[in-house]
N, C-alpha and C positions, 0 to 999 in steps of 0.2 A: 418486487419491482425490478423491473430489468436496468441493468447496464450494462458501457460499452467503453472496453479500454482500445484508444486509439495509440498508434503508434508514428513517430515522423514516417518513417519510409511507407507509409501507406497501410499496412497491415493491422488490422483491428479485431478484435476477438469479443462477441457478446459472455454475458454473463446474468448473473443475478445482483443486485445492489445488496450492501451489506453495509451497516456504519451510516453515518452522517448521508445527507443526501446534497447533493451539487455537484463542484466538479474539483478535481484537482489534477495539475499539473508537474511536469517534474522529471529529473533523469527517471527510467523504469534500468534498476538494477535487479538483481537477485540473491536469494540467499538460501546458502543448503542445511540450515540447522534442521534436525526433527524436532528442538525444543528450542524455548527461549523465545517464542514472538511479541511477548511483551516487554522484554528489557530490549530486542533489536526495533520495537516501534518505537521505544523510549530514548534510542541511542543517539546524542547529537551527531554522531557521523555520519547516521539517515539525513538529516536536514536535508530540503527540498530533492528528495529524491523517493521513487515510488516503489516500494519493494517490493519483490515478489518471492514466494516462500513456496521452494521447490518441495516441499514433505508435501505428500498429497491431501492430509490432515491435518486442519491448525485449530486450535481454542479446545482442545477436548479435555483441559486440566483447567479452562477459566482463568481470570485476572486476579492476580491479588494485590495491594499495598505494597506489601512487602519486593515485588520483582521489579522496580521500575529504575530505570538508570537515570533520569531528570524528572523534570517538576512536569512534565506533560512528553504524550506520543510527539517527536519530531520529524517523523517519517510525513512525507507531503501524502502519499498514498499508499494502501494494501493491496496486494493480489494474491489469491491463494484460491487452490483447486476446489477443495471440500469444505466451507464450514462447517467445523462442530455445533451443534447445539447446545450440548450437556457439558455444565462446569463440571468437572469430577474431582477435583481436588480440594481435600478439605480445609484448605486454605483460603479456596477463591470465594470473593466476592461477588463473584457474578459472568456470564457470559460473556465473549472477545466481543459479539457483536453488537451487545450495550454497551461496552466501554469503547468501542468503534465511534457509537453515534453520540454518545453525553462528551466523547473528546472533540468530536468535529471531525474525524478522519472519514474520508470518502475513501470507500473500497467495493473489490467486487471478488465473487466467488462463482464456479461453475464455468473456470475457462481450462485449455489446457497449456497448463504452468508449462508441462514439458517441452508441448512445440512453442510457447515463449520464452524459456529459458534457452534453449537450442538457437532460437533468430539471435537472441542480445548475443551467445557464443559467438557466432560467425560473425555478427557485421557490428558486435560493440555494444556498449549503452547509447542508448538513443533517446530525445524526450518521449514522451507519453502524456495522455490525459484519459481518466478515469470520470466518464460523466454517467450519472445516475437518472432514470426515465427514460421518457419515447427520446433517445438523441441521435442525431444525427449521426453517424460515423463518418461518411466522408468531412461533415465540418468539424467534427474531432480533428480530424487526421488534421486539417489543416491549425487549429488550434495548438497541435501539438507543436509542429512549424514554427509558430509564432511563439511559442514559450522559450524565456529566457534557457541560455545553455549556463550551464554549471562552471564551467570554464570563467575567472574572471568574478565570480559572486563573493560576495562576503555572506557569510553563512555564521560566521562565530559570532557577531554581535546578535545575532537571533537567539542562538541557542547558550549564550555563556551568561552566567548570573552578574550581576549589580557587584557584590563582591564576596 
């Protein structure tokens, strides 16, 4: 299934849909681990915001129990160049992109991470929206527009336990 992440300043990049199917909205930051995309999907400091995972390879060790920093992904969205398919690690449970879609996280794969990591460089984090099927990209873009900026949000009572 195809998808399209839209960005505020206009610029939009197709893809493949990976994960949950919808749309998610959200700062689009980045992050240059080669490992660790399921404790930084887990990370409450993700909260509403869309990360994009500069290693050109993500999921090829699979999800396990055992790596997750809270009680669910709090990343609003994922971006990443290459799905793996093959869990490889004898740990995992199962694939990134069934624990993608049984989590609810809408993500996309098959963009290039690099000239998106390069725009957020130059001119900043900017919202984004990640919509999955035939979608529009210019009404992205403007979706993106219209999504709450991070500046200003309470983010902790989302992501902080009861007690």
């Amino acid at each position: 299934m195809k998808a399209v992440l839209a960005l505020e300043d206009g610029t939009w990049f197709q893809g493949t849909a990976v994960g949950a199917e919808g749309t998610a909205s959200g700062e689009v930051v980045f992050n240059t681990g080669l490992t660790g995309y399921q404790e930084i999907l887990t990370d409450p400091s993700y909260a509403g915001q869309i990360v994009t995972m500069t290693c050109p390879e993500i999921g090829n060790y699979g999800v396990a129990a055992a790596d997750v920093e809270s009680r669910a992904p709090q990343a609003a969205g994922f971006v990443m160049r290459s799905e793996s398919l093959v869990a490889s690690n004898w740990r995992a449970s199962g694939p990134l992109g069934a624990y993608l879609a049984a989590s609810g996280v809408v993500a996309i794969a098959g963009i290039d991470t690099r000239a998106l990591t390069r725009r957020l460089r130059s001119a900043g984090v900017m919202r984004g929206v990640i919509g999955t099927g035939d979608r529009d990209p210019s009404a992205l873009v403007e979706a993106a527009r219209r999504a709450p900026r991070m500046a200003g949000s309470d983010l902790v009572s989302g992501v902080t336990c009861a007690a």
